[in-house]
N, C-alpha and C positions, 0 to 999 in steps of 0.2 A: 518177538519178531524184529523189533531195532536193533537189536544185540544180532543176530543171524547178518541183520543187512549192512551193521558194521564190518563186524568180520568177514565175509563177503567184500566188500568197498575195498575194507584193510588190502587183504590177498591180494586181491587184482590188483591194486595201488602199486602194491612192495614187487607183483609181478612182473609189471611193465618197466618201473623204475631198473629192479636187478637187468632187467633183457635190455632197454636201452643202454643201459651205460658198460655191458659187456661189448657193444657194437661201438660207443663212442670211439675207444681207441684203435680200430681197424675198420673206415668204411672202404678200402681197398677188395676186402674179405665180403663186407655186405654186399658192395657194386660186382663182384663177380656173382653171387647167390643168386640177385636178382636179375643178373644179365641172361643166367642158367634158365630162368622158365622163360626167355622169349617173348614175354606179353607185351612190354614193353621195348618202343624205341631207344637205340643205344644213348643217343643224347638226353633222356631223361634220367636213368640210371644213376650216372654215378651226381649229380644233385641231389637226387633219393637217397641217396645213400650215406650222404652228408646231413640231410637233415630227418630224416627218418628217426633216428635214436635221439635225438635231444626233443622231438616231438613225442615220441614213446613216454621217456624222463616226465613234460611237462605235462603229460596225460596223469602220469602213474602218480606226480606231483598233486593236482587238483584231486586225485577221489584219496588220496591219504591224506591231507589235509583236510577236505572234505569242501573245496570251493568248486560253484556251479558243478554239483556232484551229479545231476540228471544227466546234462550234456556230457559231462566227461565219460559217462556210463554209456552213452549211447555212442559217443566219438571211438571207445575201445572195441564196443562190440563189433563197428563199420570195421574199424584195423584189424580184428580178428579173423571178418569174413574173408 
């Protein structure tokens, strides 16, 4: 079961790290994505958008590493939903 919930941890780790840092270099691209579903006010946007991916990174960072690995497990799932 430890080995399951490494590899598990791993994945999601290496997932979120790969998805943020493809978003680093274009939040022009992410701030129109998110402007697209409307939920959000236009003045939050593109700040979201800016730090959306380096928060992604230092999420995907702690559960491959494996610091405060609960919270980052719970903080990914919230970003999922």
């Amino acid at each position: 079961m430890p080995a399951l919930v490494l590899v598990l941890r791993l994945a999601l780790g290496s997932t979120l790290i790969g998805a943020g840092a493809v978003k680093v270099p274009h939040p022009e691209q992410l701030a129109a994505a998110i402007a697209g579903f409307r939920l959000l006010p236009p003045s939050v946007t593109a700040p979201l958008a800016i730090a959306l991916p380096y928060f992604e990174v230092l999420v995907g960072l702690y559960l491959v590493i494996g610091l405060f690995t609960r919270i980052a497990a719970w903080v990914a799932c919230v970003q999922f939903v």
